[in-house]
C-alpha positions as CSV (number, residue, x, y, z in Angstrom):
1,X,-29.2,116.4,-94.2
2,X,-32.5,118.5,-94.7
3,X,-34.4,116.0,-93.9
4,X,-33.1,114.9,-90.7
5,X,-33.6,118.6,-90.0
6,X,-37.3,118.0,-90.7
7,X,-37.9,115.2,-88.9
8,X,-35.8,116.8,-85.9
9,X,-38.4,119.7,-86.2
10,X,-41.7,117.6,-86.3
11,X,-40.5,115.6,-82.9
12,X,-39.9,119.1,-81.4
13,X,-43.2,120.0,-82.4
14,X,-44.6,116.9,-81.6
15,X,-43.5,116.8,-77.8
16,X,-44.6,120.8,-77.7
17,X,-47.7,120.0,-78.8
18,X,-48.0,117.1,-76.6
19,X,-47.0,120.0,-73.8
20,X,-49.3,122.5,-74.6
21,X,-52.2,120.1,-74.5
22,X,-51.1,118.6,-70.9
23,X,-50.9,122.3,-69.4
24,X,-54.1,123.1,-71.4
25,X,-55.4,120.2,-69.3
26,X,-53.8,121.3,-66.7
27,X,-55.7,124.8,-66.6
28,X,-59.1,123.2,-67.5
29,X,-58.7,121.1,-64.5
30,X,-57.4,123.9,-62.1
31,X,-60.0,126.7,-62.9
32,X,-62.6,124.1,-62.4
33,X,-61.2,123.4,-58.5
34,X,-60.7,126.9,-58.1
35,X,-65.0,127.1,-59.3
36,X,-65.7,124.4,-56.5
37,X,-63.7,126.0,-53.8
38,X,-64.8,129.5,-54.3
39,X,-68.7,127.5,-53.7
40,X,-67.5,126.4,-50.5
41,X,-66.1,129.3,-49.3
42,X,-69.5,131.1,-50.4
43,X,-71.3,128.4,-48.8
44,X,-69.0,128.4,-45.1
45,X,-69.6,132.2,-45.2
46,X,-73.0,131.8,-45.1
47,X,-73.1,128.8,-42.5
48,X,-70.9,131.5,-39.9
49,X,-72.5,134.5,-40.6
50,X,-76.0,132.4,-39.9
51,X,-74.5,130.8,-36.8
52,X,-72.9,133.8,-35.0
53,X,-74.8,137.1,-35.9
54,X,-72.7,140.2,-36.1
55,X,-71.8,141.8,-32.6
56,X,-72.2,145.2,-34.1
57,X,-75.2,146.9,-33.3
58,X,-77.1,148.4,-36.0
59,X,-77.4,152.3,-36.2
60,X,-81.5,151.6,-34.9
61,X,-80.3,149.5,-32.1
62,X,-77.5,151.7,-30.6
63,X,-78.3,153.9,-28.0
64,X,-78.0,157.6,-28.2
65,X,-75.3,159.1,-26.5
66,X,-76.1,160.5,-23.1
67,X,-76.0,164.1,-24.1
68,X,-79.5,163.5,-26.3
């Protein structure tokens, strides 16, 4: 009787264990798509703010009010 019990715990901890490492995989593989698409959205910033520049004048370029 104890040891079916044992052998029932090592195949519990044999499939957790076999868990743990697939969503440790899992992780790994997620963080390093999250690294590549946070690039790409850093790099498509760039490429808009260089293709349309801001339509907000700067505080040297705006005019002074009329009352100046």
């Amino acid at each position: 009787m104890d040891e079916q019990r044992l052998i029932d715990l090592e195949i519990r901890y044999a499939h957790q264990d076999a868990a743990l490492n697939e969503l440790s995989d899992l992780v790994y593989r997620q963080g390093r798509e999250l690294d590549a698409l946070r690039r790409l959205v850093g790099d498509l910033r760039r490429q808009l703010q260089a293709m349309a520049p801001s339509n907000i004048a700067t505080a040297a370029e705006e005019t002074p009010p009329p009352h100046y």
